[in-house]
N, C-alpha and C positions, 0 to 999 in steps of 0.2 A: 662268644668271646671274639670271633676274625668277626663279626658284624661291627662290635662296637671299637675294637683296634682301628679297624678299619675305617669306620667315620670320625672316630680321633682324630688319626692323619689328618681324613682332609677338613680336619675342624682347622686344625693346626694350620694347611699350606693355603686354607682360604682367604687371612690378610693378604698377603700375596698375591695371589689370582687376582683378587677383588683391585686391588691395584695398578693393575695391566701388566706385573710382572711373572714371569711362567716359572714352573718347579724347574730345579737342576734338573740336568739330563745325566742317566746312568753311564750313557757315552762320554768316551773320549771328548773333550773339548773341541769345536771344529768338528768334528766328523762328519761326513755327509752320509747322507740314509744309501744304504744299499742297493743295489741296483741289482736282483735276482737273475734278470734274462740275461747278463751276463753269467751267468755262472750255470745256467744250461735247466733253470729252477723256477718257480713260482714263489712268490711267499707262503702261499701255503705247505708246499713242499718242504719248503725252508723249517715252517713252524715244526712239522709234523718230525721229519730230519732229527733234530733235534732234542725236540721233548725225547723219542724215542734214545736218542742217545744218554740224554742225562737221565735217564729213566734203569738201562740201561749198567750206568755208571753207578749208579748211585746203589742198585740192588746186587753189583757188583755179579751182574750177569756176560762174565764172561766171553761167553759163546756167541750171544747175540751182539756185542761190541763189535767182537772180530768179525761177525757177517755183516758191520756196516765198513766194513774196508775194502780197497783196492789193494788186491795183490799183484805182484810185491811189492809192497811194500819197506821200506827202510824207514827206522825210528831207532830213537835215543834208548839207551840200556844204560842207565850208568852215566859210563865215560867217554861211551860208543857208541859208533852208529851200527847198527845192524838191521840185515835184510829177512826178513819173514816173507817168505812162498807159499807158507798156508794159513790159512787160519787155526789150527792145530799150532803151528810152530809158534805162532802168535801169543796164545791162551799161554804156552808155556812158560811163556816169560814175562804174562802179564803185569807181574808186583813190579818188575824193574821199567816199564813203561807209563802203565798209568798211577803214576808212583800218586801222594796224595794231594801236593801240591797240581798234578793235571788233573785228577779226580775235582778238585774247587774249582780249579778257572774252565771245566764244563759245566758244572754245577751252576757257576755265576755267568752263565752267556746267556745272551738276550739275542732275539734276532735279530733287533732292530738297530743293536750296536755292533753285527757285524760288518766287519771291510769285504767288500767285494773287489775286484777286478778282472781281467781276462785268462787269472790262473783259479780262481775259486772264490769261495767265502771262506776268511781267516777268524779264527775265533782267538779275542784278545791280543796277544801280540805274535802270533802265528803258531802258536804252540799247536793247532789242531789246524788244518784245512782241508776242505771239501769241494766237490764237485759232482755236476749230472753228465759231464762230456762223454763219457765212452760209453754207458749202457741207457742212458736219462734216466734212470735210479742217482740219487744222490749216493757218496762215497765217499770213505775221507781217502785222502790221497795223501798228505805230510801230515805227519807227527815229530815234532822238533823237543827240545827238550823247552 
């Protein structure tokens, strides 16, 4: 069945191509490709980062979430900001951070549409950001609501 969805698609996007004109991009309009060696990373890093996160998220494994963060950490609860010093204190207040709408826009991050600059890689519109700066482990370092 994903063989032949698959070659559907690009039954479908191939007037197009064949044209000289290229598929929409899942990115932001304008966006330019990210530049990892700022952010202290490889693209592979980046991939692997990642996947492991929405991986992660999605099996709603807790523990290992919180062992992809920088402590401490401050994130949105609510209506608030609040500071988490362990990853224990983290996990406890899980449902009110990675409420469901952050659970989809890690779900829907690609790496290629992330923003980099000299503070990290922002997923989407900054709701998540990361970095390799203090250990060269990748980290998230901001959770915004």
């Amino acid at each position: 069945m994903h063989v032949i969805v698959t070659a559907s698609l690009l039954l479908l996007a191939a007037p197009r191509v064949l044209r000289g004109q290229s598929l929409p991009s899942p990115c932001a309009p304008g966006q330019s490709a990210p530049v990892f060696s700022d952010i202290g990373a490889t693209g592979e890093q980046v991939d692997a980062f990642l996947i492991t996160l929405k991986k992660a998220v999605a099996s709603d494994d807790r523990r290992k979430v919180a062992s992809l963060i920088r402590y401490p950490i401050a994130a949105w609860t609510g209506s608030k900001r609040t500071v988490f010093r362990t990853p224990g204190a983290l996990v406890a207040s899980y449902e009110l951070i990675f409420t469901a709408l952050l659970q989809k826009t890690i779900a829907d991050a690609r790496t290629e549409c992330l923003f980099t600059n000299s503070q990290g890689a922002m997923i989407h519109d900054g709701e998540v950001w990361f970095n390799g700066f203090r250990t060269g482990a990748l980290e998230i370092v901001t959770i915004n609501k």
